[in-house]
mmCIF file of the N, C-alpha and C atoms, coordinates in Angstrom:
data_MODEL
# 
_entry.id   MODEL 
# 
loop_
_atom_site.group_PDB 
_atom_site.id 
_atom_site.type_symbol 
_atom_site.label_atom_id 
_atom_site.label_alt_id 
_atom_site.label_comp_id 
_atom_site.label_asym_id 
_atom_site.label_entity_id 
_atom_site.label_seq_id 
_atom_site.pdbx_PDB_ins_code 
_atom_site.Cartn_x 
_atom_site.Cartn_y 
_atom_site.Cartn_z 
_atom_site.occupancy 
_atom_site.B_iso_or_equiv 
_atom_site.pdbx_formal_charge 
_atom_site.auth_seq_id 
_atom_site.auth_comp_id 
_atom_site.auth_asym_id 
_atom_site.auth_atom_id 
_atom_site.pdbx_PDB_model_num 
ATOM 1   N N  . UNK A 1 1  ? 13.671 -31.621 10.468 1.00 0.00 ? 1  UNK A N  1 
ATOM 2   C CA . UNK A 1 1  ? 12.817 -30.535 10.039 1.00 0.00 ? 1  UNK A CA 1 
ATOM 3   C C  . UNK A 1 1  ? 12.254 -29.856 11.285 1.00 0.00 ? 1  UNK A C  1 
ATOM 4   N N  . UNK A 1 2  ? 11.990 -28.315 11.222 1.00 0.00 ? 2  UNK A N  1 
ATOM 5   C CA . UNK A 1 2  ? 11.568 -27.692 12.209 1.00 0.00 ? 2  UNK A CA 1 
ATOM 6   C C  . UNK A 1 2  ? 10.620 -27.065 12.105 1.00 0.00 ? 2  UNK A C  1 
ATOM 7   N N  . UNK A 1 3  ? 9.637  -27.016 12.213 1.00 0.00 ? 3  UNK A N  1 
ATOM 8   C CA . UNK A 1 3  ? 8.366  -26.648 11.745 1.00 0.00 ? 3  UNK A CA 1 
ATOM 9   C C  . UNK A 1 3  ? 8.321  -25.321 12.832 1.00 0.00 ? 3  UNK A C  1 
ATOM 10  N N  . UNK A 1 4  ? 7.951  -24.235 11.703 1.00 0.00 ? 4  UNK A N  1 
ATOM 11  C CA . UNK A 1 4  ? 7.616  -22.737 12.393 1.00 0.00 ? 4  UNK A CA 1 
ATOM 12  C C  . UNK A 1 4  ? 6.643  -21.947 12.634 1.00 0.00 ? 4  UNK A C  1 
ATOM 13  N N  . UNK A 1 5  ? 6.074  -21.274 13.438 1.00 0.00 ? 5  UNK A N  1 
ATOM 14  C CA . UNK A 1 5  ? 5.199  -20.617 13.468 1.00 0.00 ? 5  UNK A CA 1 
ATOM 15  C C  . UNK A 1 5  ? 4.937  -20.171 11.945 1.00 0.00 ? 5  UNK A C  1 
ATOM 16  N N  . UNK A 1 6  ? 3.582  -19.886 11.669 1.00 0.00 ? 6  UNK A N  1 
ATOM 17  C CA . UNK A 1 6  ? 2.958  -19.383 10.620 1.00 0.00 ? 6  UNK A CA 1 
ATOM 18  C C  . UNK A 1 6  ? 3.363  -17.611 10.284 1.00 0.00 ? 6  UNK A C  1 
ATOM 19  N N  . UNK A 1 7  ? 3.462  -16.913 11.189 1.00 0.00 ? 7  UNK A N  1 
ATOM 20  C CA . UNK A 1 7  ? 3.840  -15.702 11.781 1.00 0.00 ? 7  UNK A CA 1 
ATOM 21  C C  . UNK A 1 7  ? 5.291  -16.188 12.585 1.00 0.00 ? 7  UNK A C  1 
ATOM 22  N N  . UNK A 1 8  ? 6.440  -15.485 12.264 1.00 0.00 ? 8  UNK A N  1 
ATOM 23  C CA . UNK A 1 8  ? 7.243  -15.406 13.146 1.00 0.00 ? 8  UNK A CA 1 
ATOM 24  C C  . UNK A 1 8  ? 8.661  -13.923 12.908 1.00 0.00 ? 8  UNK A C  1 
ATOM 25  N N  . UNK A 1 9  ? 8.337  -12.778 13.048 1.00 0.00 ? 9  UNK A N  1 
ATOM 26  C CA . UNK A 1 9  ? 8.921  -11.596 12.078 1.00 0.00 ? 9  UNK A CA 1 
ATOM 27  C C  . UNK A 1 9  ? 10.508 -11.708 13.174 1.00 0.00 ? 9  UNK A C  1 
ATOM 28  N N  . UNK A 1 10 ? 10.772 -12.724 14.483 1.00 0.00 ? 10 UNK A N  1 
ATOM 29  C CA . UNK A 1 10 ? 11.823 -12.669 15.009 1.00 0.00 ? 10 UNK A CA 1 
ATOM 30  C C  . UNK A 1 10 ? 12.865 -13.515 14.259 1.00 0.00 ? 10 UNK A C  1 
ATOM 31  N N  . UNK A 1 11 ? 12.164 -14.254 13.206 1.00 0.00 ? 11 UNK A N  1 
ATOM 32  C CA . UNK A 1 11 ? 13.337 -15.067 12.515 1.00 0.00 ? 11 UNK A CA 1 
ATOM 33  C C  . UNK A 1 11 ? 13.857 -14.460 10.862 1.00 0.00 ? 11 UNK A C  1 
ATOM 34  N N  . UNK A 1 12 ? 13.276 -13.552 10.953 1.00 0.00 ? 12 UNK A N  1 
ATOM 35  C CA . UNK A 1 12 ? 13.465 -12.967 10.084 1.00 0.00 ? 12 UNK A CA 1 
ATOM 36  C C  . UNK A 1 12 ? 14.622 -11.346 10.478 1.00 0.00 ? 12 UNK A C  1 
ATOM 37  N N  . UNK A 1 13 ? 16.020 -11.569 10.101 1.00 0.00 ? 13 UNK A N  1 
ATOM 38  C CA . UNK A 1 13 ? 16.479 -10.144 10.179 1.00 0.00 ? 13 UNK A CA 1 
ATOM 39  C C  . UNK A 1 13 ? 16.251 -8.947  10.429 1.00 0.00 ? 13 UNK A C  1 
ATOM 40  N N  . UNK A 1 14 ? 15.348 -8.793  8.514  1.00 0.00 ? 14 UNK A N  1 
ATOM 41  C CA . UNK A 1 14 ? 14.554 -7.709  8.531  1.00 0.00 ? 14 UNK A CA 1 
ATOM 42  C C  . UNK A 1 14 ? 13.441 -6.989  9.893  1.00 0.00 ? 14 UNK A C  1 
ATOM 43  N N  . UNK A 1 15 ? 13.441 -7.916  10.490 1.00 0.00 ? 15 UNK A N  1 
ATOM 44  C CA . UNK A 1 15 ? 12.457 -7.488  11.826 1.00 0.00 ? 15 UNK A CA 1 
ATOM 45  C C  . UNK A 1 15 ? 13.359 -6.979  12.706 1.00 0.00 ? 15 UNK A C  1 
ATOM 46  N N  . UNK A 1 16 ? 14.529 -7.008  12.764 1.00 0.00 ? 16 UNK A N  1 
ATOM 47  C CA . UNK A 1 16 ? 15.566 -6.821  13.846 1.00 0.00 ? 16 UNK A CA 1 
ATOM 48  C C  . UNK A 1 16 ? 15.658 -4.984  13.291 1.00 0.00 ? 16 UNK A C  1 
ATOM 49  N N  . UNK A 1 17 ? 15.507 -5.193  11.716 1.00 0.00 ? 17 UNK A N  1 
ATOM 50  C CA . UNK A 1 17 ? 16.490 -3.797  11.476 1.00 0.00 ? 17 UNK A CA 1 
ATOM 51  C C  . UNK A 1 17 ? 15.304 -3.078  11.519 1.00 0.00 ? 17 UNK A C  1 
ATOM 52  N N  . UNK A 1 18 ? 13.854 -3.242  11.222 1.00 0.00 ? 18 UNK A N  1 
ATOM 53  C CA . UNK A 1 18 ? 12.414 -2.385  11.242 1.00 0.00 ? 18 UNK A CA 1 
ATOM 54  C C  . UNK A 1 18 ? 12.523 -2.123  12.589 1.00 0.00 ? 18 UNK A C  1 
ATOM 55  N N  . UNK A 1 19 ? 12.757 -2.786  13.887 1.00 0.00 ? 19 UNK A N  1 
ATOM 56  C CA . UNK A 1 19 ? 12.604 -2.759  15.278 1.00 0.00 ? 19 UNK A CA 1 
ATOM 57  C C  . UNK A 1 19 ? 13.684 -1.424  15.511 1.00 0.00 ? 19 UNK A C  1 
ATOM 58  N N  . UNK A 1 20 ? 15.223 -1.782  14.964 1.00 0.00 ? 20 UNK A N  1 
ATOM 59  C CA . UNK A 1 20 ? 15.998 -0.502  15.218 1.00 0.00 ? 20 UNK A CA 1 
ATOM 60  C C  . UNK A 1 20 ? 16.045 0.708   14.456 1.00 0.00 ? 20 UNK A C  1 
ATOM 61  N N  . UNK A 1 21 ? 14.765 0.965   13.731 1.00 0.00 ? 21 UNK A N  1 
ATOM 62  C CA . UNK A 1 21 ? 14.491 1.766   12.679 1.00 0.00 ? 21 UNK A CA 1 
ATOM 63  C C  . UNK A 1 21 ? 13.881 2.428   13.685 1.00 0.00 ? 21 UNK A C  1 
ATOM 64  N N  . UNK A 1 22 ? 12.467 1.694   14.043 1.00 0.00 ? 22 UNK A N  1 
ATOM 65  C CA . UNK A 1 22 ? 11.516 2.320   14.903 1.00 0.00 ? 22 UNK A CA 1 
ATOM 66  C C  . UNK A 1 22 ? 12.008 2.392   16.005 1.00 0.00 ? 22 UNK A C  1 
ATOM 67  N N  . UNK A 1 23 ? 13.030 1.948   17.349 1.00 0.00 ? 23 UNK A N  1 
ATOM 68  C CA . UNK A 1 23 ? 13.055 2.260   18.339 1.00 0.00 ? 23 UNK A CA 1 
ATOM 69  C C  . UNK A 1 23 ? 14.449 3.269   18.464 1.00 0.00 ? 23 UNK A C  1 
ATOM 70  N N  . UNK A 1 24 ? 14.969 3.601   17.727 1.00 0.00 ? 24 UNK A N  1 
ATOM 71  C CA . UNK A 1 24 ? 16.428 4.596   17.713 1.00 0.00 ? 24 UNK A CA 1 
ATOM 72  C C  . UNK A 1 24 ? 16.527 5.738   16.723 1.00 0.00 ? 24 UNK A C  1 
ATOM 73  N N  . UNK A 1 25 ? 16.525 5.211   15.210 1.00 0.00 ? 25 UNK A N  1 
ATOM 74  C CA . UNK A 1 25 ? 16.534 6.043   14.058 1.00 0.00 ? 25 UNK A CA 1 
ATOM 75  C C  . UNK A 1 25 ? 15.535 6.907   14.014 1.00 0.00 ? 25 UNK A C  1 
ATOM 76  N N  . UNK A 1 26 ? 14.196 6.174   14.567 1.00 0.00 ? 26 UNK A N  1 
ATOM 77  C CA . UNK A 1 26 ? 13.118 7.276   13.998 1.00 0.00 ? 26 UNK A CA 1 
ATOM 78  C C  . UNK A 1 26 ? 12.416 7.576   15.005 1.00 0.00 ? 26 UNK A C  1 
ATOM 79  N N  . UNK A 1 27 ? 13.012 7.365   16.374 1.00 0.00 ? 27 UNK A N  1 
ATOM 80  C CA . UNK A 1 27 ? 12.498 7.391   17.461 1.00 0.00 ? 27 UNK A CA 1 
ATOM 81  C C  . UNK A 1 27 ? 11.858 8.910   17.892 1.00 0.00 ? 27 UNK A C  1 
ATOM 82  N N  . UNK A 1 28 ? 12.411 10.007  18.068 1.00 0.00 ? 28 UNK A N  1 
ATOM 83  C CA . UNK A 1 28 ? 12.080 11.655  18.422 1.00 0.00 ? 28 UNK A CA 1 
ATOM 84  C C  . UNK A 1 28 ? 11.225 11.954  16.977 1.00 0.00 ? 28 UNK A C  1 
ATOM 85  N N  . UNK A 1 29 ? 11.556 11.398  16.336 1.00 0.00 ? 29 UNK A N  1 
ATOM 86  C CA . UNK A 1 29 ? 11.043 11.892  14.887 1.00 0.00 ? 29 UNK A CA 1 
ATOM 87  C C  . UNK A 1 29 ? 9.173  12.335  15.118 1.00 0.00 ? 29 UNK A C  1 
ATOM 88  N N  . UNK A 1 30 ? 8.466  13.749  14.779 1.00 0.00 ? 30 UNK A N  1 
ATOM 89  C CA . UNK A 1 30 ? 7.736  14.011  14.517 1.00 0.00 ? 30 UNK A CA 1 
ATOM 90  C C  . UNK A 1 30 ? 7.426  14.463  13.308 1.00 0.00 ? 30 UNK A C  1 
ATOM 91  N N  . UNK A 1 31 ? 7.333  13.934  12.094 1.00 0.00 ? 31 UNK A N  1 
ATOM 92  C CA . UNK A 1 31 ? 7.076  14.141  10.965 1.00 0.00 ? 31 UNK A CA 1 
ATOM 93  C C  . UNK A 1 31 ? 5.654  15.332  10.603 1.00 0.00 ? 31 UNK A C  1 
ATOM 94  N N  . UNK A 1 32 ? 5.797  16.009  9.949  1.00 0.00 ? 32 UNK A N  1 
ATOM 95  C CA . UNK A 1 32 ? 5.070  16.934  9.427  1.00 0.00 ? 32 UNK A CA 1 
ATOM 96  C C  . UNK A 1 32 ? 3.719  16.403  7.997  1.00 0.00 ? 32 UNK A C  1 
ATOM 97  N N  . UNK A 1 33 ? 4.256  15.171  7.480  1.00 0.00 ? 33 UNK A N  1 
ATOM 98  C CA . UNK A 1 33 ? 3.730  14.392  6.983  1.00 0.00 ? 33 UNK A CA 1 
ATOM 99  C C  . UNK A 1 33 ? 4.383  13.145  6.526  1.00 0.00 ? 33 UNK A C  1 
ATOM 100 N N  . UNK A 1 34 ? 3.090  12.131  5.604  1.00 0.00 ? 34 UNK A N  1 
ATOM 101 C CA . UNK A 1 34 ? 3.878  11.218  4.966  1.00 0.00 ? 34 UNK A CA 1 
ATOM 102 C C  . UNK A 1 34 ? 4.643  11.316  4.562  1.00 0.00 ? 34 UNK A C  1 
ATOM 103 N N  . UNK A 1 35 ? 5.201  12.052  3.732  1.00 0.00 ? 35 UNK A N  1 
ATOM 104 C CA . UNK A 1 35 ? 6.241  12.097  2.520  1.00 0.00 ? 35 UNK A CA 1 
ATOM 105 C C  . UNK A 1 35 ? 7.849  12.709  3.570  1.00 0.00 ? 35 UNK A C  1 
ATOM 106 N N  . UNK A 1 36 ? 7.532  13.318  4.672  1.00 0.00 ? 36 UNK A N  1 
ATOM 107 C CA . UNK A 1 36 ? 8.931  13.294  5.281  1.00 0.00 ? 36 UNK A CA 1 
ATOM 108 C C  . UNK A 1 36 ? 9.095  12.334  6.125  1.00 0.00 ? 36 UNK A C  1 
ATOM 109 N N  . UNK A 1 37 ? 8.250  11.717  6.737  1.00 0.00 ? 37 UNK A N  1 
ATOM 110 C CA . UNK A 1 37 ? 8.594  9.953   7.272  1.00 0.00 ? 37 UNK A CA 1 
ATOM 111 C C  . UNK A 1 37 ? 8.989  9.263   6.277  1.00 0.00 ? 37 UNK A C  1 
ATOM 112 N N  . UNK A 1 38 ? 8.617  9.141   4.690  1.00 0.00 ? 38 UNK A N  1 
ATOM 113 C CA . UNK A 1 38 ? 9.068  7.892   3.757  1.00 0.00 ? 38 UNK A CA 1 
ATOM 114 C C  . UNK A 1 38 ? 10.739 8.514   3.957  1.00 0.00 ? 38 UNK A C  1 
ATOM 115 N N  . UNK A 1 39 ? 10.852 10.105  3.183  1.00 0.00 ? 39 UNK A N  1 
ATOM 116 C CA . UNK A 1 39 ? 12.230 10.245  3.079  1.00 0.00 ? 39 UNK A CA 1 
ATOM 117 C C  . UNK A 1 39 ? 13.278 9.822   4.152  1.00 0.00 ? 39 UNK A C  1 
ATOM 118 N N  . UNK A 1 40 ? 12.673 10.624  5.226  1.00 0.00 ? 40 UNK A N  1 
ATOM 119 C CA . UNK A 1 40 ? 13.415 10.103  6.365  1.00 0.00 ? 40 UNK A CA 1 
ATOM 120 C C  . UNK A 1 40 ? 13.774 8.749   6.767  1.00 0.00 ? 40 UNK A C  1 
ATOM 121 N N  . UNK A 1 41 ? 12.838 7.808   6.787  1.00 0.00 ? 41 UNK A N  1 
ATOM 122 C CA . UNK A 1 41 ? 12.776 6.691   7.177  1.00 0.00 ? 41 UNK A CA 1 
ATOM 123 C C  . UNK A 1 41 ? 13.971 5.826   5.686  1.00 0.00 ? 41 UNK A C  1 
ATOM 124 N N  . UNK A 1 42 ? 13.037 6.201   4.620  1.00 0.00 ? 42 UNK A N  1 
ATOM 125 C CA . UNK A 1 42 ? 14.709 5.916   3.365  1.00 0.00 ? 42 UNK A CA 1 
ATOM 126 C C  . UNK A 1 42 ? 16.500 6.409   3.858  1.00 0.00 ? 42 UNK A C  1 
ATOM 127 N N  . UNK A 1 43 ? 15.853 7.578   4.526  1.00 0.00 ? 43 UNK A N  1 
ATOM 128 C CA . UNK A 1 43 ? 17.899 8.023   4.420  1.00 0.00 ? 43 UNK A CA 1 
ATOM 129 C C  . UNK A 1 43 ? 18.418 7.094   6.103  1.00 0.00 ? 43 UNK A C  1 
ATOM 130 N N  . UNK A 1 44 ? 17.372 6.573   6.834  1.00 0.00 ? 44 UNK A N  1 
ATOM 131 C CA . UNK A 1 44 ? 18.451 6.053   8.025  1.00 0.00 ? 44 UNK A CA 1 
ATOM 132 C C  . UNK A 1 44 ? 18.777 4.891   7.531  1.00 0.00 ? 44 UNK A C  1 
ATOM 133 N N  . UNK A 1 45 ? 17.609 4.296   6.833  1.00 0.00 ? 45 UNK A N  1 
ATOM 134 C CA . UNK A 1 45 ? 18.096 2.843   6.087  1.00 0.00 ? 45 UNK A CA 1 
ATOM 135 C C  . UNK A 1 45 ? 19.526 2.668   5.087  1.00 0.00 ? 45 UNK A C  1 
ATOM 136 N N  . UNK A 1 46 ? 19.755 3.737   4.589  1.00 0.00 ? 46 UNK A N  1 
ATOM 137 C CA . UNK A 1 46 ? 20.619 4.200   3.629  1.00 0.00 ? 46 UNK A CA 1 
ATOM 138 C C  . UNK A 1 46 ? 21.658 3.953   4.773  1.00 0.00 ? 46 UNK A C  1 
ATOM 139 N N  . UNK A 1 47 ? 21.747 4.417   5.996  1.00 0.00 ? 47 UNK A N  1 
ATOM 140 C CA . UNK A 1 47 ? 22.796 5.182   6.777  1.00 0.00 ? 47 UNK A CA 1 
ATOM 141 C C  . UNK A 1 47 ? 22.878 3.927   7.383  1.00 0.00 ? 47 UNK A C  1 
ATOM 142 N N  . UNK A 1 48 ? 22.307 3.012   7.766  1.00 0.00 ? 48 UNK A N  1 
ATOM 143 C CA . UNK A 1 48 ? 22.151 1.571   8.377  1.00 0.00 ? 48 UNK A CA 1 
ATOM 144 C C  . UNK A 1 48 ? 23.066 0.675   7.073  1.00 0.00 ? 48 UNK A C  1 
ATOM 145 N N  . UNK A 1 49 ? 23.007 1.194   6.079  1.00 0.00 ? 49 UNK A N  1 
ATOM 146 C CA . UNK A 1 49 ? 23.717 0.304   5.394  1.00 0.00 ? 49 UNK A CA 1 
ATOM 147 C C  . UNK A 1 49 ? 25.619 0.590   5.360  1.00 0.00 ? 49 UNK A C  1 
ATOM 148 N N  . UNK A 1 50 ? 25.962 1.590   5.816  1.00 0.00 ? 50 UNK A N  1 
ATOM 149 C CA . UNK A 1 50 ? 26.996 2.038   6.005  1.00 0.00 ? 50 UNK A CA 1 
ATOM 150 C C  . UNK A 1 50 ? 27.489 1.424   7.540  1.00 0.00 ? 50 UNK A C  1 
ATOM 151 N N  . UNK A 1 51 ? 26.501 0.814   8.246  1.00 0.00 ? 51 UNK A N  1 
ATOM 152 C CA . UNK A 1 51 ? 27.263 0.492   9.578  1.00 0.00 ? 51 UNK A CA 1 
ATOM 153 C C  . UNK A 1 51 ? 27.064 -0.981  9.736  1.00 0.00 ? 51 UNK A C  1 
ATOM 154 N N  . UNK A 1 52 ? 27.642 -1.685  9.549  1.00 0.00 ? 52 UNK A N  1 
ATOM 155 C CA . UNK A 1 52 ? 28.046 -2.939  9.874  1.00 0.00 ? 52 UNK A CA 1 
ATOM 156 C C  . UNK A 1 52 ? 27.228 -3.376  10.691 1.00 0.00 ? 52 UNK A C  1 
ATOM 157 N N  . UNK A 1 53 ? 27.643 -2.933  11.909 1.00 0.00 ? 53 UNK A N  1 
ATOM 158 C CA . UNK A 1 53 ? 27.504 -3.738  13.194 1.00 0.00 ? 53 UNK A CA 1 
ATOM 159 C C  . UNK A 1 53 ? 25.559 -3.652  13.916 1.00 0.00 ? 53 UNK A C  1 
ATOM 160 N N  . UNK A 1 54 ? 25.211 -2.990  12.880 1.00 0.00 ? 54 UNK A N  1 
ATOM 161 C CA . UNK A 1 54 ? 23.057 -2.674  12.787 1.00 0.00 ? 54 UNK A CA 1 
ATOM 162 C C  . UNK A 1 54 ? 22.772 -3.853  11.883 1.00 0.00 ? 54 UNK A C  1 
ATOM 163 N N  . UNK A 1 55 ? 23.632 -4.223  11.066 1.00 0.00 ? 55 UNK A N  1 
ATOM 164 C CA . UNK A 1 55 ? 23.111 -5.761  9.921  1.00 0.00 ? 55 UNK A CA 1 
ATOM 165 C C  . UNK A 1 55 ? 23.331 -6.704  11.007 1.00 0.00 ? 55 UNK A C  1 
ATOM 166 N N  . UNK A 1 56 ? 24.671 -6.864  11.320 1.00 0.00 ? 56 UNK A N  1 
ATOM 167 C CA . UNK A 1 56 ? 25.374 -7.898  11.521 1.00 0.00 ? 56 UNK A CA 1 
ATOM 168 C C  . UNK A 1 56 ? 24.654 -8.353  12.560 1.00 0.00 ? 56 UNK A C  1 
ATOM 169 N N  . UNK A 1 57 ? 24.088 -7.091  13.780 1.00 0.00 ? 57 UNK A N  1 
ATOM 170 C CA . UNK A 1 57 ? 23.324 -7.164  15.031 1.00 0.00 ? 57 UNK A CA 1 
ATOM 171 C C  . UNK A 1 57 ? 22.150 -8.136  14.375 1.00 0.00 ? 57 UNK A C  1 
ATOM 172 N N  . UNK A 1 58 ? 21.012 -7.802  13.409 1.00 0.00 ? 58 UNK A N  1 
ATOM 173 C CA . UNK A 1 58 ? 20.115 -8.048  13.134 1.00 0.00 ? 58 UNK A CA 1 
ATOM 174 C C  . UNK A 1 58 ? 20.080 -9.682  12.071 1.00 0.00 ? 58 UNK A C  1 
ATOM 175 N N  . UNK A 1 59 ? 21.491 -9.738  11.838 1.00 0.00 ? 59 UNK A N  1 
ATOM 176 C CA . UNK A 1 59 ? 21.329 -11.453 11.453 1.00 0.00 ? 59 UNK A CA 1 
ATOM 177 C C  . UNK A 1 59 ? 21.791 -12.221 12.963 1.00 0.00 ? 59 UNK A C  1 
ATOM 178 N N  . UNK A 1 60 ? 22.744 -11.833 13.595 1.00 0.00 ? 60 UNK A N  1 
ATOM 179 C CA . UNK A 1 60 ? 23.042 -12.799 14.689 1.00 0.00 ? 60 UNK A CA 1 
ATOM 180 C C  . UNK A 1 60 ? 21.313 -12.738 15.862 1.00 0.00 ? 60 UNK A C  1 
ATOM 181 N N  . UNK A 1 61 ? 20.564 -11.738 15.813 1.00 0.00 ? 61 UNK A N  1 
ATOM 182 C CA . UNK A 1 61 ? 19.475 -12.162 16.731 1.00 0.00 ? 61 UNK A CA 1 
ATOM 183 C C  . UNK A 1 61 ? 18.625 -13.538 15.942 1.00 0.00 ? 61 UNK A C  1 
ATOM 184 N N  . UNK A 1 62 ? 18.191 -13.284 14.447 1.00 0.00 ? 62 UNK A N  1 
ATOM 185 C CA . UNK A 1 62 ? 17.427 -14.291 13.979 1.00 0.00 ? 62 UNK A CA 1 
ATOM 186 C C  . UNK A 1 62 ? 18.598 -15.754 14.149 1.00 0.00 ? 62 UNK A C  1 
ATOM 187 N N  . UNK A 1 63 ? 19.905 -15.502 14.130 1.00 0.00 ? 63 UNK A N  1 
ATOM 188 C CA . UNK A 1 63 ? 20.554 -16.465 14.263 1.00 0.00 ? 63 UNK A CA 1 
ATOM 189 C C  . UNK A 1 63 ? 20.379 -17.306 15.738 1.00 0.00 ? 63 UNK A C  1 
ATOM 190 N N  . UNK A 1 64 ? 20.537 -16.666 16.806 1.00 0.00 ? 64 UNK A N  1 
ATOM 191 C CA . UNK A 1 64 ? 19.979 -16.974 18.516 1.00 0.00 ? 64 UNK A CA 1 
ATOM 192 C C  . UNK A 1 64 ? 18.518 -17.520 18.258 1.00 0.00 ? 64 UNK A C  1 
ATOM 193 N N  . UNK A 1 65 ? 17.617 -17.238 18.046 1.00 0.00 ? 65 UNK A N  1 
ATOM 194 C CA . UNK A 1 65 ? 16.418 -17.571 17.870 1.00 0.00 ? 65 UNK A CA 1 
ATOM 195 C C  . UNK A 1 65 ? 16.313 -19.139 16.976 1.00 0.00 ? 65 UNK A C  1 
ATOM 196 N N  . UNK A 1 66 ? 16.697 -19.257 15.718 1.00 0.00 ? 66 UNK A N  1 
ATOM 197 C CA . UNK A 1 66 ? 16.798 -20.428 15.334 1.00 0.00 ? 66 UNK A CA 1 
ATOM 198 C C  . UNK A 1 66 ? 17.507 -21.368 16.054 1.00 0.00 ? 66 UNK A C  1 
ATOM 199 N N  . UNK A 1 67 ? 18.843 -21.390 16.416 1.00 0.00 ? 67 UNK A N  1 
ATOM 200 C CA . UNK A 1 67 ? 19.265 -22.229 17.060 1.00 0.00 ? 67 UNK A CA 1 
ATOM 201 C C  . UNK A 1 67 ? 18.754 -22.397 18.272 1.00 0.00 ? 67 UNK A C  1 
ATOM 202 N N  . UNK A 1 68 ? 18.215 -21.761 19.007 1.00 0.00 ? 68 UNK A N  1 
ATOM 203 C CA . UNK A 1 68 ? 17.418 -22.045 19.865 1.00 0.00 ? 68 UNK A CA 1 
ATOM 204 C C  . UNK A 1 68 ? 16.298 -22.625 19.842 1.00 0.00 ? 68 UNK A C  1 
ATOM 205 N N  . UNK A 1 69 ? 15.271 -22.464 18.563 1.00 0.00 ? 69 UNK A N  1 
ATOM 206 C CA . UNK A 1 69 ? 14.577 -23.638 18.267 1.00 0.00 ? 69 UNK A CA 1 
ATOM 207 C C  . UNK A 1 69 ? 14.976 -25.276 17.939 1.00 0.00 ? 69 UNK A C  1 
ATOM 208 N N  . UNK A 1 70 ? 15.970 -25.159 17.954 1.00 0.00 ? 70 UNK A N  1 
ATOM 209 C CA . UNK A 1 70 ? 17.103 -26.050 17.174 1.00 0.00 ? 70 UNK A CA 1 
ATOM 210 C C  . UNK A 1 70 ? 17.600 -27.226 18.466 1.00 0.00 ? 70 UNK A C  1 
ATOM 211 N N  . UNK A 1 71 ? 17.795 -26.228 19.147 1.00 0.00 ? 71 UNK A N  1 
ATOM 212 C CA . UNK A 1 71 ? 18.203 -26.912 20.947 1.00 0.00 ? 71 UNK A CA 1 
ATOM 213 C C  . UNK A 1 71 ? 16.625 -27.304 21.491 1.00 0.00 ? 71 UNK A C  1 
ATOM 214 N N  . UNK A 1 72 ? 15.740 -26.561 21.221 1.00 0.00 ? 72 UNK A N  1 
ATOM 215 C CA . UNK A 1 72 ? 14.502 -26.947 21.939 1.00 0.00 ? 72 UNK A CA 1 
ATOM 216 C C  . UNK A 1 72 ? 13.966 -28.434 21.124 1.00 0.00 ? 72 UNK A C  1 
ATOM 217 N N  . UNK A 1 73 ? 14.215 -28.372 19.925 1.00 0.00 ? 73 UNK A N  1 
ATOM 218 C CA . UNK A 1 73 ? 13.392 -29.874 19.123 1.00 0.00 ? 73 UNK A CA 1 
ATOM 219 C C  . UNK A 1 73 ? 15.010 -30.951 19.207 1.00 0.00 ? 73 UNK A C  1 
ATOM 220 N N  . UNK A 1 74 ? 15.685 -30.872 19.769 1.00 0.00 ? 74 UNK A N  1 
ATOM 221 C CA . UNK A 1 74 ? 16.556 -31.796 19.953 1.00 0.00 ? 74 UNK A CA 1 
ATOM 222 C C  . UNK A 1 74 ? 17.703 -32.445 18.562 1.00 0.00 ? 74 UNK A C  1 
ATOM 223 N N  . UNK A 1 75 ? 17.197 -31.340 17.467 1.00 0.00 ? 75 UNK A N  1 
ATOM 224 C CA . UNK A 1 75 ? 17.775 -31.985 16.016 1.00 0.00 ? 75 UNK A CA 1 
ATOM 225 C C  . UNK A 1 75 ? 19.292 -31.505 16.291 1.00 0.00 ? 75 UNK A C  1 
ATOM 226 N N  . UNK A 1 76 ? 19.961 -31.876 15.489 1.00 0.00 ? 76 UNK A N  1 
ATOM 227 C CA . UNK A 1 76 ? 21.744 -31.414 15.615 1.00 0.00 ? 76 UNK A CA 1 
ATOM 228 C C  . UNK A 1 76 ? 21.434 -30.989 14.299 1.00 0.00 ? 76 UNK A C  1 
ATOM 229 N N  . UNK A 1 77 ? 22.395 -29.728 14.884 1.00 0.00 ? 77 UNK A N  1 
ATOM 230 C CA . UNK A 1 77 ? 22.455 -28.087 13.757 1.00 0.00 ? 77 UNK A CA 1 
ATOM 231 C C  . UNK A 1 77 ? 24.220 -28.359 13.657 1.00 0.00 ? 77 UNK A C  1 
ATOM 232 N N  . UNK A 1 78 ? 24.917 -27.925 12.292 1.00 0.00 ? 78 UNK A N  1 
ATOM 233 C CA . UNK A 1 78 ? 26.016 -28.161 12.281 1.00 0.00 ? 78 UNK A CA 1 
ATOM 234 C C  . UNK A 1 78 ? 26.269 -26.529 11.614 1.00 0.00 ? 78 UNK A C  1 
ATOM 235 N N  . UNK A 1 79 ? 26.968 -25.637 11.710 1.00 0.00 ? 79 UNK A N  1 
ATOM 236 C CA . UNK A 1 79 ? 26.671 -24.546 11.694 1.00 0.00 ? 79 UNK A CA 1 
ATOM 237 C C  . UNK A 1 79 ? 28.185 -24.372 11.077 1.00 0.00 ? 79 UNK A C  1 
ATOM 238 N N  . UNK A 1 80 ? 28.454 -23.023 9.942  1.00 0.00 ? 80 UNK A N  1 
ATOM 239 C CA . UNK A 1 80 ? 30.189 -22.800 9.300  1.00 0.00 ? 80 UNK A CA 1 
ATOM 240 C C  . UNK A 1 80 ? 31.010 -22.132 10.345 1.00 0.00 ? 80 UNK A C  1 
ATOM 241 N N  . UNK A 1 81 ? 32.037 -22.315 10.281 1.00 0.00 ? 81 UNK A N  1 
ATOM 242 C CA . UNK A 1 81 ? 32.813 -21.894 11.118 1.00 0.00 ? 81 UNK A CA 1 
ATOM 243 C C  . UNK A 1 81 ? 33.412 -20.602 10.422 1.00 0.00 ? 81 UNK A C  1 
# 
């Protein structure tokens, strides 16, 4: 067993893809108001779901991170091939 921070949004995916939301997709973005940040911020997510390699990025980081807790508490991780 590996006991985790109480807070930890790096083991979680979803933090990978909010991080490349906010630092690329919506990065220049000056919105005029709320309601064109929600839309906007809805259609890159939309457009993130069409590209593979923005998921795939954002499970293999939470993936590095666990196993790396994994190597630090000394337990053996047996992982699918």
């Amino acid at each position: 067993m590996v006991f985790l921070p109480p807070y930890s949004p790096d083991l979680n995916p979803a933090g990978s893809l909010w991080a490349w939301l906010k630092r690329h997709a919506l990065a220049d973005l000056c919105p005029a108001n709320l309601g064109v940040l929600n839309l906007t911020a809805r259609n890159k997510l939309k457009s993130a779901q069409r590209r593979p390699s923005i998921i795939a990025a954002s499970w293999a980081q939470a993936e590095l991170v666990v196993m790396s807790l994994f190597r630090e508490s000394s337990i053996t991780c047996v992982t699918p091939d």
